[in-house]
mmCIF file of the N, C-alpha and C atoms, coordinates in Angstrom:
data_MODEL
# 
_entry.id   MODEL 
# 
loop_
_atom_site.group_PDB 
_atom_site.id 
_atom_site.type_symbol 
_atom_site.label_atom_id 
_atom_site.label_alt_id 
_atom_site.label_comp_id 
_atom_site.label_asym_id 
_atom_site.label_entity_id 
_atom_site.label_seq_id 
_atom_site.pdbx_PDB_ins_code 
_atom_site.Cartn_x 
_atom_site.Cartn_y 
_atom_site.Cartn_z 
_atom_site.occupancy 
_atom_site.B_iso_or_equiv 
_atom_site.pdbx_formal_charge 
_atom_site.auth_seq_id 
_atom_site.auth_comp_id 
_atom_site.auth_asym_id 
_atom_site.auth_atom_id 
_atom_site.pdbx_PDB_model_num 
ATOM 1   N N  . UNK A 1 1  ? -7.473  14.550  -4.537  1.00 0.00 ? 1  UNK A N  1 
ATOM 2   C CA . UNK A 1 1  ? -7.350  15.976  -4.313  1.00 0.00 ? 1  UNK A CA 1 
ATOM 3   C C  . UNK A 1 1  ? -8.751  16.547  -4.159  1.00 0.00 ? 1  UNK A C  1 
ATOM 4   N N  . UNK A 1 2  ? -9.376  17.038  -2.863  1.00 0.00 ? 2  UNK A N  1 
ATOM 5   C CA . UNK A 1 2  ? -10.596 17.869  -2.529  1.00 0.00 ? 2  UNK A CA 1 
ATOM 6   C C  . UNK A 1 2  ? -11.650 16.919  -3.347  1.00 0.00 ? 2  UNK A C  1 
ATOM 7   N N  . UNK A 1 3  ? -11.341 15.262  -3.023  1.00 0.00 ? 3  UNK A N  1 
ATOM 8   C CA . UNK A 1 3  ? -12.596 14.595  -3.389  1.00 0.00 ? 3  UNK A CA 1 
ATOM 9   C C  . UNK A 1 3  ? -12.647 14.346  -4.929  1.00 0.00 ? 3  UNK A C  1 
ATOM 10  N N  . UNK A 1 4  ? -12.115 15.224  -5.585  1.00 0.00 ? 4  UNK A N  1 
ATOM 11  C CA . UNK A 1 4  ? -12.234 14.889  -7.989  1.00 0.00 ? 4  UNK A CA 1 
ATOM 12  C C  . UNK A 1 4  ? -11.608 14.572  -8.155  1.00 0.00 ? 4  UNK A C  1 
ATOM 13  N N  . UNK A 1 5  ? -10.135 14.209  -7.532  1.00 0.00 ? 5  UNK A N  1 
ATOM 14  C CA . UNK A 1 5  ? -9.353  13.408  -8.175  1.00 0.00 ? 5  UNK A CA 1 
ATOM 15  C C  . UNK A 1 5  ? -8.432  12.690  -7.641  1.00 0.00 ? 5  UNK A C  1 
ATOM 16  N N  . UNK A 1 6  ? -8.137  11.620  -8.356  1.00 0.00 ? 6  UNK A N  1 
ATOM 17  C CA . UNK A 1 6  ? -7.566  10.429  -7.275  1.00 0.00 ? 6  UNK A CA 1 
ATOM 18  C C  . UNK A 1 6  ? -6.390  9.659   -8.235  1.00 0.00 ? 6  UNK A C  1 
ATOM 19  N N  . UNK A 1 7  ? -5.595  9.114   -7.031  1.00 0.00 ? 7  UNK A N  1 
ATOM 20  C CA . UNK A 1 7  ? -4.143  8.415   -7.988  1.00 0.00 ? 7  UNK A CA 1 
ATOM 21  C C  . UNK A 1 7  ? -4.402  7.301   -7.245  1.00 0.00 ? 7  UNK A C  1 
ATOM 22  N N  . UNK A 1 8  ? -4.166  6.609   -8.401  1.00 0.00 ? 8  UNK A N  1 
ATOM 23  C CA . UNK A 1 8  ? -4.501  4.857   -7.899  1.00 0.00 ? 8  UNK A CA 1 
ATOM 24  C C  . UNK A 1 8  ? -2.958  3.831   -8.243  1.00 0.00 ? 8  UNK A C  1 
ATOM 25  N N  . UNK A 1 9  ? -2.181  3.265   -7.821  1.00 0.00 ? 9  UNK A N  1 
ATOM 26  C CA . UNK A 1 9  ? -1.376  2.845   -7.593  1.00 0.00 ? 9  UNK A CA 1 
ATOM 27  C C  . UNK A 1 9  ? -0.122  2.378   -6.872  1.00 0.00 ? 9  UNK A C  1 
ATOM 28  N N  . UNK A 1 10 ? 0.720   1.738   -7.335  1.00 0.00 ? 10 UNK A N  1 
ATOM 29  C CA . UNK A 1 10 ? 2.553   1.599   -6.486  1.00 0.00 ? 10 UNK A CA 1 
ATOM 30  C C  . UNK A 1 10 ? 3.436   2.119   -6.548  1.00 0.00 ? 10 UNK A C  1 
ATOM 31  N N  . UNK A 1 11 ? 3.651   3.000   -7.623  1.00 0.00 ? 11 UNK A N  1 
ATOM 32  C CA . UNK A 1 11 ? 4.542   3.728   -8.178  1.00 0.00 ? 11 UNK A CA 1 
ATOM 33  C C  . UNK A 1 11 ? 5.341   4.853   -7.308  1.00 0.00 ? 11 UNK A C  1 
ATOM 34  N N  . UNK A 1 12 ? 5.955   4.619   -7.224  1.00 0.00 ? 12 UNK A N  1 
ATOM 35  C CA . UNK A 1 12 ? 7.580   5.177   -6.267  1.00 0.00 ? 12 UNK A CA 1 
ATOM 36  C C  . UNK A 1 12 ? 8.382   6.232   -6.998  1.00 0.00 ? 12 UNK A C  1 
ATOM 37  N N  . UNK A 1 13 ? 8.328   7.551   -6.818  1.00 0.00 ? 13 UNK A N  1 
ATOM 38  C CA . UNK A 1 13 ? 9.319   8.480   -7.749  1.00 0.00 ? 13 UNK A CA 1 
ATOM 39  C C  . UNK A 1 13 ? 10.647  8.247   -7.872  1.00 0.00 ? 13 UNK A C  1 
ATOM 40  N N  . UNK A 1 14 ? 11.098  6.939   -8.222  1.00 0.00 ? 14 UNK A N  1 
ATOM 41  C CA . UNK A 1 14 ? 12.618  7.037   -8.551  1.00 0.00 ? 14 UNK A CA 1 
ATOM 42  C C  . UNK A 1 14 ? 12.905  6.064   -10.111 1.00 0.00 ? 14 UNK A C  1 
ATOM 43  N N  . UNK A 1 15 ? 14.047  6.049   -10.055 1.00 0.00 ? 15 UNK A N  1 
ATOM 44  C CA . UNK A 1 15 ? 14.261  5.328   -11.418 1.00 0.00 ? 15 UNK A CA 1 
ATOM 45  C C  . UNK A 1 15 ? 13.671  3.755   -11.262 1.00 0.00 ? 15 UNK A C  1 
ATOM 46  N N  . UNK A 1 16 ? 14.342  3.117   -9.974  1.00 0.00 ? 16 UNK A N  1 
ATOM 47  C CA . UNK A 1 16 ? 13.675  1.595   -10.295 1.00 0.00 ? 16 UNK A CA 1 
ATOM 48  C C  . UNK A 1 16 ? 12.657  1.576   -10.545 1.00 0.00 ? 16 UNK A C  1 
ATOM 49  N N  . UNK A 1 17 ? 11.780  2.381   -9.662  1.00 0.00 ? 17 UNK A N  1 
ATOM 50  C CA . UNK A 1 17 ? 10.004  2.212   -9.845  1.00 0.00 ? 17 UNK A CA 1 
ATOM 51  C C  . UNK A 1 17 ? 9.677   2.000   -11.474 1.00 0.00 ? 17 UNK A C  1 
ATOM 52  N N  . UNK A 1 18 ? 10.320  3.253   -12.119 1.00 0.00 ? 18 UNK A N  1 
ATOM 53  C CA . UNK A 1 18 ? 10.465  3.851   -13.742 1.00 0.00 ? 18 UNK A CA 1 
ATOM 54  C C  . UNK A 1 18 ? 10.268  2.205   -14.466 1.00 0.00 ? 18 UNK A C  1 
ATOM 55  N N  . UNK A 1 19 ? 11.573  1.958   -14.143 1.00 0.00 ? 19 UNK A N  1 
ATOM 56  C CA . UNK A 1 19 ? 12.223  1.252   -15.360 1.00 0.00 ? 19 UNK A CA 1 
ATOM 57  C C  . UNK A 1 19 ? 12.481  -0.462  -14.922 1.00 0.00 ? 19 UNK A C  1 
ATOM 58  N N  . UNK A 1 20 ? 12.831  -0.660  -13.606 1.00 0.00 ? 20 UNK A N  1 
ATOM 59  C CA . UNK A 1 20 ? 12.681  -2.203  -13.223 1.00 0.00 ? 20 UNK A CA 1 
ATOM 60  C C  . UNK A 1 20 ? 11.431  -2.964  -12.939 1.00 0.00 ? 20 UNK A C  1 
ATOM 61  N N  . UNK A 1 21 ? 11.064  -1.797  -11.989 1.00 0.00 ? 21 UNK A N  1 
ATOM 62  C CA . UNK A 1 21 ? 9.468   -2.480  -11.446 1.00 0.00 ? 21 UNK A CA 1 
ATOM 63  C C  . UNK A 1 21 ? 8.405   -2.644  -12.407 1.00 0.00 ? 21 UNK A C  1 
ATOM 64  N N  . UNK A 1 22 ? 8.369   -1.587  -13.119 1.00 0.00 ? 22 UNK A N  1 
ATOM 65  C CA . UNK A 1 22 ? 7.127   -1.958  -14.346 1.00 0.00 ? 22 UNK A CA 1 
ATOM 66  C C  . UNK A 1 22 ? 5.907   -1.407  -13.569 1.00 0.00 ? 22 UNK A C  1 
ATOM 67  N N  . UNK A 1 23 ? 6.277   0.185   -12.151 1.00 0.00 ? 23 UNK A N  1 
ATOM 68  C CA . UNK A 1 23 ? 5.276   0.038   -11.519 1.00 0.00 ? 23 UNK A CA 1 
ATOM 69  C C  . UNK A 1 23 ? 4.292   0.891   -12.292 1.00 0.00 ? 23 UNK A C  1 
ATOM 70  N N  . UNK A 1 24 ? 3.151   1.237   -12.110 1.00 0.00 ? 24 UNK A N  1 
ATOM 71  C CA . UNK A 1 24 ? 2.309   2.061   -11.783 1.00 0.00 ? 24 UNK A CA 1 
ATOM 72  C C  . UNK A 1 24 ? 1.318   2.537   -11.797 1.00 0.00 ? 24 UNK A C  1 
ATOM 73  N N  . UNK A 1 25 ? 0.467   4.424   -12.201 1.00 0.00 ? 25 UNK A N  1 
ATOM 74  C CA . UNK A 1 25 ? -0.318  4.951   -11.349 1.00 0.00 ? 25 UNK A CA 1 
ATOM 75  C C  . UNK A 1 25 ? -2.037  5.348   -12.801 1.00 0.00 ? 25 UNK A C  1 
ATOM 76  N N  . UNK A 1 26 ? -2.822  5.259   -11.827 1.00 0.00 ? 26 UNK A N  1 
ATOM 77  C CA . UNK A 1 26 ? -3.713  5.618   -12.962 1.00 0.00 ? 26 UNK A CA 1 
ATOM 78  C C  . UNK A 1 26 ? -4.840  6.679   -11.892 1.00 0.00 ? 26 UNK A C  1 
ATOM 79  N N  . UNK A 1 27 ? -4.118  8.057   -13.120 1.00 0.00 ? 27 UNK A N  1 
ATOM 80  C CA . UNK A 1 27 ? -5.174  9.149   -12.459 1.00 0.00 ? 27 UNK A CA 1 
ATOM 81  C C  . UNK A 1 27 ? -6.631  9.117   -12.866 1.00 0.00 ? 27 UNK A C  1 
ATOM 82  N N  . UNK A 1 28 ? -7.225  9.517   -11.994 1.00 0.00 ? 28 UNK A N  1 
ATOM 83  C CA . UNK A 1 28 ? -8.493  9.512   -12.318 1.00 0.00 ? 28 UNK A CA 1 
ATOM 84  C C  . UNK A 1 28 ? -9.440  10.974  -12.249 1.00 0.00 ? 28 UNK A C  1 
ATOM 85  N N  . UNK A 1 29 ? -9.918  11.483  -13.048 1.00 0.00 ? 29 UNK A N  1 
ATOM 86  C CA . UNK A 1 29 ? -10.205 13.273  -13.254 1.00 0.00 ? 29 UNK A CA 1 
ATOM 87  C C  . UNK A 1 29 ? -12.006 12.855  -13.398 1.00 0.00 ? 29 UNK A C  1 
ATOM 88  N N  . UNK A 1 30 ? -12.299 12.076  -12.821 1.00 0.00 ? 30 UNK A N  1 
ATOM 89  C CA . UNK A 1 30 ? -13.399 11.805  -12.476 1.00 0.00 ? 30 UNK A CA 1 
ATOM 90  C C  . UNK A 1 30 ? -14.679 11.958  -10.823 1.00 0.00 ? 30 UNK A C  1 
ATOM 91  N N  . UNK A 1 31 ? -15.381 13.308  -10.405 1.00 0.00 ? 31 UNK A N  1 
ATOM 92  C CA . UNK A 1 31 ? -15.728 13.383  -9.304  1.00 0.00 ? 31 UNK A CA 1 
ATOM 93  C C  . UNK A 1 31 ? -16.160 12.148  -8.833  1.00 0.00 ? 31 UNK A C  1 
ATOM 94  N N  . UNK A 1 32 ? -17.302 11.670  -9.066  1.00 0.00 ? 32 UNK A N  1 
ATOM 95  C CA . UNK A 1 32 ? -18.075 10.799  -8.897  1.00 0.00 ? 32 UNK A CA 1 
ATOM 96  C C  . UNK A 1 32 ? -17.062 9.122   -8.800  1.00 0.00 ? 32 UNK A C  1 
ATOM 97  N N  . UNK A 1 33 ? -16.461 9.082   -9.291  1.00 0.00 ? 33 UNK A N  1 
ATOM 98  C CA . UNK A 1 33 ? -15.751 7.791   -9.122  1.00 0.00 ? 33 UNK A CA 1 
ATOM 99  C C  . UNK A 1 33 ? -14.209 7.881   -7.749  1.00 0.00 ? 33 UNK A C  1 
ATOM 100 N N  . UNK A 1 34 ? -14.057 9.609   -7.765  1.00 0.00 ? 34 UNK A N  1 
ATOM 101 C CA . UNK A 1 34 ? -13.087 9.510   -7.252  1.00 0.00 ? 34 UNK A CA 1 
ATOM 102 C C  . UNK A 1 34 ? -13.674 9.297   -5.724  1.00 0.00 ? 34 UNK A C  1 
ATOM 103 N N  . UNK A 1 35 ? -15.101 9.819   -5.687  1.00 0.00 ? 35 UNK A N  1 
ATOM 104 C CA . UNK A 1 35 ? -15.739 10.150  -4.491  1.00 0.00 ? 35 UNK A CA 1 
ATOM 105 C C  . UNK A 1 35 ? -16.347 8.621   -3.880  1.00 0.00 ? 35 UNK A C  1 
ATOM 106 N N  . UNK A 1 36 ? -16.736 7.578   -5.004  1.00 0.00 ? 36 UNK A N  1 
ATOM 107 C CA . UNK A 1 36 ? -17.086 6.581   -4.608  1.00 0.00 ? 36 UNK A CA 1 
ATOM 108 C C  . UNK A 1 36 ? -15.413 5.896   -3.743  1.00 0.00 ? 36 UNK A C  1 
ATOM 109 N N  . UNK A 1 37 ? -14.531 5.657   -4.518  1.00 0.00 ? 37 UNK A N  1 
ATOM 110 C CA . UNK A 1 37 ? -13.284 5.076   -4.249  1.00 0.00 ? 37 UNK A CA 1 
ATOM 111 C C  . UNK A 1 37 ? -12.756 5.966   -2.754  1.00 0.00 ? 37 UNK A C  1 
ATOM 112 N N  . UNK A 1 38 ? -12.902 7.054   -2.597  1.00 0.00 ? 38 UNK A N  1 
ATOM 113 C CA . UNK A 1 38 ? -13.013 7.590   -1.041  1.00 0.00 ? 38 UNK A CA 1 
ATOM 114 C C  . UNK A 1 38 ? -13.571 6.893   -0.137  1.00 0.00 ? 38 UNK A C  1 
ATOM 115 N N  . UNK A 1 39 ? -15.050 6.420   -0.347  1.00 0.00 ? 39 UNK A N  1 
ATOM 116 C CA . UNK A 1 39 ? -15.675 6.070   0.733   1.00 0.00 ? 39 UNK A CA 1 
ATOM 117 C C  . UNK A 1 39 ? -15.506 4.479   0.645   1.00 0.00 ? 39 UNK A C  1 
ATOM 118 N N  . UNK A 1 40 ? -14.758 3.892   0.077   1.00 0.00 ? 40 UNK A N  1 
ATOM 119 C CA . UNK A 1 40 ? -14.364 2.439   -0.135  1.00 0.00 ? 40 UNK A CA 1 
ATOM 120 C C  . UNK A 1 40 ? -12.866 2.350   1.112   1.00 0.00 ? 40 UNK A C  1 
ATOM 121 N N  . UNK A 1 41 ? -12.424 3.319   0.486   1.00 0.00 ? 41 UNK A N  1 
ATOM 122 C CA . UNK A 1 41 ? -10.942 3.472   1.504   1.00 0.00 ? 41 UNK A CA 1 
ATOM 123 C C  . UNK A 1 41 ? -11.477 3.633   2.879   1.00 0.00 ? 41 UNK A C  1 
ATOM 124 N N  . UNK A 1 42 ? -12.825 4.723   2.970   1.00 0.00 ? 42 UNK A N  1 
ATOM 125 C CA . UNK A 1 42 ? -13.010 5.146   4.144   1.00 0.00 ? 42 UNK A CA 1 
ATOM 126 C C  . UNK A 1 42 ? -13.833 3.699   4.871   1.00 0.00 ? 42 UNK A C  1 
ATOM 127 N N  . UNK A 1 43 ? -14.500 2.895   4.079   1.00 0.00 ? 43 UNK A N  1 
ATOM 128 C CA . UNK A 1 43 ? -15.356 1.712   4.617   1.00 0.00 ? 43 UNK A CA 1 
ATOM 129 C C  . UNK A 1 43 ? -14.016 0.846   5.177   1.00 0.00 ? 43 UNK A C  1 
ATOM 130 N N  . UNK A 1 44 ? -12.795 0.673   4.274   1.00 0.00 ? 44 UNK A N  1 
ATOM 131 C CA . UNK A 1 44 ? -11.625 -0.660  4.518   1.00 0.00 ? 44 UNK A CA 1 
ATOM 132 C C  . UNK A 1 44 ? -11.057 -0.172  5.823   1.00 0.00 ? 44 UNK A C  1 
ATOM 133 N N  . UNK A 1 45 ? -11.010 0.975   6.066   1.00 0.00 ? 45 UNK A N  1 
ATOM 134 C CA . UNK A 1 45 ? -10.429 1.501   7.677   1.00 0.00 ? 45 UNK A CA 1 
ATOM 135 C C  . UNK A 1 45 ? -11.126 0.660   8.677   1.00 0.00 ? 45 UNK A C  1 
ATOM 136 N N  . UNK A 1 46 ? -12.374 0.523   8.627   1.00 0.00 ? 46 UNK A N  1 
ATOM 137 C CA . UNK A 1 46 ? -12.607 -0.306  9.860   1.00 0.00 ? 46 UNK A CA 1 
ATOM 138 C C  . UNK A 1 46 ? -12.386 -1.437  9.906   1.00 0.00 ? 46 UNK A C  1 
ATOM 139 N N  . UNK A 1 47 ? -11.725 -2.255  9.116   1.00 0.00 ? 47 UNK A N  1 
ATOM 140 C CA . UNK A 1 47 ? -11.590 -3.850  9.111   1.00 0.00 ? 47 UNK A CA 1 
ATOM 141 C C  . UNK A 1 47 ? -9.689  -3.816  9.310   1.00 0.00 ? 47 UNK A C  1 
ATOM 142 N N  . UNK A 1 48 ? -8.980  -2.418  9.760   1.00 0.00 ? 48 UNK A N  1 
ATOM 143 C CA . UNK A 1 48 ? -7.520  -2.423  9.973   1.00 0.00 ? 48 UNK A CA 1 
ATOM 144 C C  . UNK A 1 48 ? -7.348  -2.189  11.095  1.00 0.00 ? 48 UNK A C  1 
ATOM 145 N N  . UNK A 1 49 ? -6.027  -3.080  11.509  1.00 0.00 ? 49 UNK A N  1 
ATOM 146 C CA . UNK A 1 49 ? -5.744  -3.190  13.051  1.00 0.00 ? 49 UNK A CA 1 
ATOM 147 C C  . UNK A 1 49 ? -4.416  -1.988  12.662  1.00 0.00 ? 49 UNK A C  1 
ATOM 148 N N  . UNK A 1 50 ? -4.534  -1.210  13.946  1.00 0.00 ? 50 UNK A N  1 
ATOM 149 C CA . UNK A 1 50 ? -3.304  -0.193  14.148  1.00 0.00 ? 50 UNK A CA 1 
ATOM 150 C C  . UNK A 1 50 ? -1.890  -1.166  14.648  1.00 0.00 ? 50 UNK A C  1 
ATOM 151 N N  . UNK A 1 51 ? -0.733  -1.376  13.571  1.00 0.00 ? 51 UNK A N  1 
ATOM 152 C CA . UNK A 1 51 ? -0.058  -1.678  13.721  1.00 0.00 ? 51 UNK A CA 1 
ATOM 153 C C  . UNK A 1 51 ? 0.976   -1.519  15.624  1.00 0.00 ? 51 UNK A C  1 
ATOM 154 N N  . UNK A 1 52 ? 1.298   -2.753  16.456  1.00 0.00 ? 52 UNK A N  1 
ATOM 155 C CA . UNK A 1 52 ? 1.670   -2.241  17.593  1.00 0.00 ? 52 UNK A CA 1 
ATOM 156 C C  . UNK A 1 52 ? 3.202   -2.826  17.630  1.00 0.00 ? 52 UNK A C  1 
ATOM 157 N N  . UNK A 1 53 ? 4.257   -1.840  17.406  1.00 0.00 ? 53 UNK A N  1 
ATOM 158 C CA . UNK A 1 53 ? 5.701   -2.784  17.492  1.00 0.00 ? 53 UNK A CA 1 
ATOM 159 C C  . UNK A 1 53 ? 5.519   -3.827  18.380  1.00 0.00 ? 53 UNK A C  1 
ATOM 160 N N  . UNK A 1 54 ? 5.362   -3.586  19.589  1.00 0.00 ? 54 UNK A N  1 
ATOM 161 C CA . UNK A 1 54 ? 5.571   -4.167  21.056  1.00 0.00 ? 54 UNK A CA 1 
ATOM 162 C C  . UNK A 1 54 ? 5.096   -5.610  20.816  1.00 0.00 ? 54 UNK A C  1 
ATOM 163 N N  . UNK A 1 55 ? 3.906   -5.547  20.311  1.00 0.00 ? 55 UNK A N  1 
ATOM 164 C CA . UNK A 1 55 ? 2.419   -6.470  20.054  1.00 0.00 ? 55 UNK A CA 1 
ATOM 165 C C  . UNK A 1 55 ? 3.194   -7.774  19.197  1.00 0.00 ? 55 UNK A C  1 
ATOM 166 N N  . UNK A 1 56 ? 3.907   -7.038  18.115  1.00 0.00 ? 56 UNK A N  1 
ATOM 167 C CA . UNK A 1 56 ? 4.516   -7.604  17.213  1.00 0.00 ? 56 UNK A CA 1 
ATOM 168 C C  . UNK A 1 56 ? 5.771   -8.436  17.696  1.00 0.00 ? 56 UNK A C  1 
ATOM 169 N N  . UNK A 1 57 ? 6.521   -7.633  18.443  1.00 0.00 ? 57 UNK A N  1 
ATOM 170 C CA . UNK A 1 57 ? 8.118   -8.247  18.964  1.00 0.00 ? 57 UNK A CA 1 
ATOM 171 C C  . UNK A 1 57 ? 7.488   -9.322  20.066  1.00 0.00 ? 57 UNK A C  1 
ATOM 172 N N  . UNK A 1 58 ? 6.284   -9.269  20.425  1.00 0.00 ? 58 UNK A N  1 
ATOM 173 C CA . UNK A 1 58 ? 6.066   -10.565 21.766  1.00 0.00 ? 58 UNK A CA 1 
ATOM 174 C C  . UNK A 1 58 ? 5.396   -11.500 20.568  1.00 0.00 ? 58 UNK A C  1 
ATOM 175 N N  . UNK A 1 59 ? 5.313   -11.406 18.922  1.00 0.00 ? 59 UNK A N  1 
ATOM 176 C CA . UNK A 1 59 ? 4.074   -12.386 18.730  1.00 0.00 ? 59 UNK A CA 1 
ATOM 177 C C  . UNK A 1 59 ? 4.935   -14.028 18.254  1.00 0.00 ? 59 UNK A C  1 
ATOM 178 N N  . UNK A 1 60 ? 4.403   -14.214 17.516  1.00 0.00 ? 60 UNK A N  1 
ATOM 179 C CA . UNK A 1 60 ? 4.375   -15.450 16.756  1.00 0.00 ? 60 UNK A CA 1 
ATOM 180 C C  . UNK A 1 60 ? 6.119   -15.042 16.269  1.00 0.00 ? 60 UNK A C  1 
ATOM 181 N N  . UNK A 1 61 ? 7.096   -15.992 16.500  1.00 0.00 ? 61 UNK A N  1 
ATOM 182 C CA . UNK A 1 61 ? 8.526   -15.973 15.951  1.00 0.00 ? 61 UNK A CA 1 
ATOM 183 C C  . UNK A 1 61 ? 8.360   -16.442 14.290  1.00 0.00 ? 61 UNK A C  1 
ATOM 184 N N  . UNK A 1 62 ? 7.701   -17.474 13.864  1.00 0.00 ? 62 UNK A N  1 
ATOM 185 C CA . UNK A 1 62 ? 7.914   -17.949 12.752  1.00 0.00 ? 62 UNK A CA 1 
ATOM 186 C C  . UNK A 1 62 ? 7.824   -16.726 11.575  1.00 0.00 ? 62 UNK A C  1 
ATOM 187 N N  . UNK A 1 63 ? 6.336   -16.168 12.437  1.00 0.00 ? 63 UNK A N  1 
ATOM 188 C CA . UNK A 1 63 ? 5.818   -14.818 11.479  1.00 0.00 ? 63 UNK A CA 1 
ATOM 189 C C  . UNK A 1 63 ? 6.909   -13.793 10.989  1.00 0.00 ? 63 UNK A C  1 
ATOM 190 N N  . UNK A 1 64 ? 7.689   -13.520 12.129  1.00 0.00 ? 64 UNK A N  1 
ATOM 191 C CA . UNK A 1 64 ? 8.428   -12.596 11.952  1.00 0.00 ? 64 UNK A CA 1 
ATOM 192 C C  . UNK A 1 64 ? 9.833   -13.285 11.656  1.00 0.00 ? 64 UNK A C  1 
ATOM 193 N N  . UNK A 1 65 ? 10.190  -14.471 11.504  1.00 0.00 ? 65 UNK A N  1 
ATOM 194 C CA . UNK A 1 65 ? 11.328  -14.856 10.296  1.00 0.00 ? 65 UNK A CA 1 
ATOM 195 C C  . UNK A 1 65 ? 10.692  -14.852 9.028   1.00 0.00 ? 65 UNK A C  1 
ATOM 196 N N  . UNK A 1 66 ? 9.218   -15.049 8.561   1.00 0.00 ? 66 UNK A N  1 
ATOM 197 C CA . UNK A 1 66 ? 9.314   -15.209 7.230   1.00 0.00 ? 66 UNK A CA 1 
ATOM 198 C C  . UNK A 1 66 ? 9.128   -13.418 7.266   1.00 0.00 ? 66 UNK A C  1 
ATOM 199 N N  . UNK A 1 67 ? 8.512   -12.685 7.740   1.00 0.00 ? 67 UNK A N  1 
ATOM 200 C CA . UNK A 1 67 ? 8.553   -11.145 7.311   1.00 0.00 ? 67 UNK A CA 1 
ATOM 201 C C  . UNK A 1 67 ? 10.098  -10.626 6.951   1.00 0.00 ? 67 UNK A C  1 
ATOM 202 N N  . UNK A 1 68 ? 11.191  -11.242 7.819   1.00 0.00 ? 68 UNK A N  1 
ATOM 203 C CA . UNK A 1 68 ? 12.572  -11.005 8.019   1.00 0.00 ? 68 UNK A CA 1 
ATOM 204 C C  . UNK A 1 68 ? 13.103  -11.457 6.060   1.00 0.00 ? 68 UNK A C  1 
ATOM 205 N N  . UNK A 1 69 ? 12.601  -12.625 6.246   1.00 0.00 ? 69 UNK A N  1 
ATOM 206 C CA . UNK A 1 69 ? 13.028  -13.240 5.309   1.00 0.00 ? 69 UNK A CA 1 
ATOM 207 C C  . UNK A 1 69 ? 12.420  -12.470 3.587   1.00 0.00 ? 69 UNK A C  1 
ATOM 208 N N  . UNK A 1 70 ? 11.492  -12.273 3.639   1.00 0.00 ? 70 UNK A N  1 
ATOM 209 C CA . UNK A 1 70 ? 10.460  -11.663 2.378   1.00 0.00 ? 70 UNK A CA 1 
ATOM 210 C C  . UNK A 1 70 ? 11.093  -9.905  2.938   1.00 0.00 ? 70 UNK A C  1 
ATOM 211 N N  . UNK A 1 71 ? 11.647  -9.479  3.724   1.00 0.00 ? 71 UNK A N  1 
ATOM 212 C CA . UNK A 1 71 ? 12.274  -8.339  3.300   1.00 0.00 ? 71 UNK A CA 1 
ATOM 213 C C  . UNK A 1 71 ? 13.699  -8.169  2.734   1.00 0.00 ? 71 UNK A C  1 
ATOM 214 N N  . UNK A 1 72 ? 13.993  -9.547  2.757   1.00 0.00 ? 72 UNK A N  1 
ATOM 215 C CA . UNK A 1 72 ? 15.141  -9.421  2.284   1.00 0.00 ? 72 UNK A CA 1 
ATOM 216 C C  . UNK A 1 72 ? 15.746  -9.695  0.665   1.00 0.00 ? 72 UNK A C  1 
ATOM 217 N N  . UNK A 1 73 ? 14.328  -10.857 0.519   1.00 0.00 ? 73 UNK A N  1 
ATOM 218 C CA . UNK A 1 73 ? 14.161  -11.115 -0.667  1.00 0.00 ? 73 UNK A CA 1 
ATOM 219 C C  . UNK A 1 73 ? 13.107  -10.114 -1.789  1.00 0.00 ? 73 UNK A C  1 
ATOM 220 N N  . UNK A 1 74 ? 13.188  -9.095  -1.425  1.00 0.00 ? 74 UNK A N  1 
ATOM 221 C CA . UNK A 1 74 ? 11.962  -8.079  -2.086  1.00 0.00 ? 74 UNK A CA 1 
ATOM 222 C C  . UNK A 1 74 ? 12.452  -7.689  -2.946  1.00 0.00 ? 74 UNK A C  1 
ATOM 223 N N  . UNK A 1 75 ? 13.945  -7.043  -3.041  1.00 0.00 ? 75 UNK A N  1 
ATOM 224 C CA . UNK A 1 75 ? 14.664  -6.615  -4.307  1.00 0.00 ? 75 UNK A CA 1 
ATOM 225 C C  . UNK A 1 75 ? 14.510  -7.408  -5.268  1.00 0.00 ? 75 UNK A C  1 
ATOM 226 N N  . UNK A 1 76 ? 14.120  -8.782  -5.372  1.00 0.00 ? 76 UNK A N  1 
ATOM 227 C CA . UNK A 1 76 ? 14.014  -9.915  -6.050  1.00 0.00 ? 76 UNK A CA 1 
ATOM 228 C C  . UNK A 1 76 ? 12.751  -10.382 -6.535  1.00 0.00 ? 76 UNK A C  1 
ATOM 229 N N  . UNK A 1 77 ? 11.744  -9.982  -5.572  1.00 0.00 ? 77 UNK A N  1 
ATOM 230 C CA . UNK A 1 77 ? 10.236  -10.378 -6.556  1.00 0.00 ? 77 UNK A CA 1 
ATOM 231 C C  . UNK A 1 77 ? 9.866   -8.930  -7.107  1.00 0.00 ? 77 UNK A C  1 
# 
């Protein structure tokens, strides 16, 4: 929020997140750390490719059975 403060985590607003997943978030009310962890996010942007459906549906088949497969099994890990 405006650079001082930052939420760091997985945590999902619903009950599983709560109570199955074991997920979550750690605020941080710190300028200086929230401001370093900004420019970390802002450095990891350049090493990410912009996801392309198209790119994806022509690529590698195996890739996209195990993605098929690990979405199906996610409720489970």
């Amino acid at each position: 929020v405006d650079s001082a403060i930052c939420s760091i985590g997985s945590l999902n607003m619903d009950i599983r997140s709560f109570g199955l997943n074991y997920e979550l978030n750690l605020i941080v009310y710190d300028e200086k750390t929230t401001q370093e962890l900004e420019m970390d996010f802002h450095n990891d942007l350049h090493h990410c490719t912009k996801f392309n459906l198209k790119a994806y549906m022509h690529g590698n088949v195996l890739k996209r059975t195990r993605d098929s497969l690990c979405r199906l099994l996610s409720p489970l890990l």
